[in-house]
Phi, psi and omega in degrees: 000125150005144165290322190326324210261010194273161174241325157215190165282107167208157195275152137330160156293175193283162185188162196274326183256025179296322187258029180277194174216122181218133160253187199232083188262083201231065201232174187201066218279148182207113166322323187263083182283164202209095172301109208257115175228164210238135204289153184278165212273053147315316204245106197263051194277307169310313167326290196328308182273324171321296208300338180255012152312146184241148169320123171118008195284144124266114203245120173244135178248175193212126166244177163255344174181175196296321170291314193287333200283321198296331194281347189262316186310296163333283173297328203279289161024277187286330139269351143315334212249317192267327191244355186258009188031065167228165173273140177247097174275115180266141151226126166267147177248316195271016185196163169243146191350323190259349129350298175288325156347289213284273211305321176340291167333275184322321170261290165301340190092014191282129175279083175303320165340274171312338165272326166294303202319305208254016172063012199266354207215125140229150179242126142257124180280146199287332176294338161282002165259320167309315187226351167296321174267181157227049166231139177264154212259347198266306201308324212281357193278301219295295175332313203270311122072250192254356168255337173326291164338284166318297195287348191103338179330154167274341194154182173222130172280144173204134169226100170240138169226135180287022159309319208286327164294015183262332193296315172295337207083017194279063205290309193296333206259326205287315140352285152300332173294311198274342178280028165267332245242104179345160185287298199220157179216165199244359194280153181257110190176121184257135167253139180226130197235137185241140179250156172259133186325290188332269159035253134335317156312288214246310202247008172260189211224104165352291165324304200252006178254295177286345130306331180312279154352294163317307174263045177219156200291171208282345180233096161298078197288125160231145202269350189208158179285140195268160202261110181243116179277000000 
């Protein structure tokens, strides 16, 4: 995110790609966008469609609540990192970092440890990567990337949730950030951009819930229907 929006200076964990430049172009775009929506994940339809992002994608998921989200994650995780070889950057909002910790640990079985060690794992809470830092989150996307590239990685997964422009109230910024973002890209690198139903629902605008929608790829997951007044 842009600087205009930091309230301060505040660094990352230390990491070999903190000070790079990368962006975060992930998108797979169709004017005539087509909402496809899907039962939560009781129903293993999300996992399901999740497996067939393809690099260059952009995605907004709409969840209903913090178990279903942890159970998409989790899983989604685990498999990027052991069978697809990708780095996986989470920034959480609604739960905090050693949370997302935690259930990874907990559900899936991820030796989270061992993978942040190696860089293959980053956890960032998101209002501190959107408005916290003087790293911009498009460049540090780009960074993680070209190193994925270096190492042999296949891509990189970002699973961000946007509460925290809802928390600031930044509504207007949130709007702009993802409509910056190109239709389509060739980088290997999938975006998941995650909503909280309420949210989505409730604190967007008719006008900015379809923009939304517009700048985001042509299959839309949603965990539950979204309400547009």
């Amino acid at each position: 995110m842009v600087s205009r929006h930091n309230k301060q200076s505040v660094n990352f964990a230390p990491s070999k790609h903190s000070t790079k430049k990368f962006q975060h172009i992930m998108i797979n775009n169709n004017n005539n966008t087509n909402l496809t929506l899907t039962p939560s994940f009781g129903n293993k339809t999300i996992l399901e469609k999740l497996k067939r992002v393809r690099q260059g994608s952009h995605y907004i998921v709409v969840y209903p609540d913090l178990l279903t989200l942890r159970k998409i994650y989790s899983q989604y995780t685990r498999r990027q990192i052991k069978e697809k070889k990708e780095i996986v950057l989470i920034l959480p909002h609604y739960e905090t970092t050693d949370m997302v910790r935690y259930a990874l640990f907990e559900l899936p079985k991820i030796d989270v440890r061992k993978y942040e060690k190696q860089d293959f794992l980053l956890i960032i809470d998101s209002a501190r990567a959107y408005f916290g830092s003087s790293i911009d989150v498009v460049a540090f996307v780009k960074s993680l990337v070209n190193y994925a590239d270096q190492i042999g990685k296949n891509g990189v997964s970002v699973l961000a949730d946007m509460g925290s422009f809802f928390h600031y109230n930044k509504l207007n910024d949130l709007i702009e950030y993802e409509s910056s973002l190109p239709p389509r890209s060739d980088i290997k690198a999938k975006g998941l951009c995650l909503y909280n139903k309420d949210d989505f629902n409730w604190r967007l605008s008719r006008i900015q819930k379809k923009k939304l929608l517009e700048h985001h790829g042509r299959e839309l997951l949603i965990t539950t229907t979204p309400t547009i007044k």
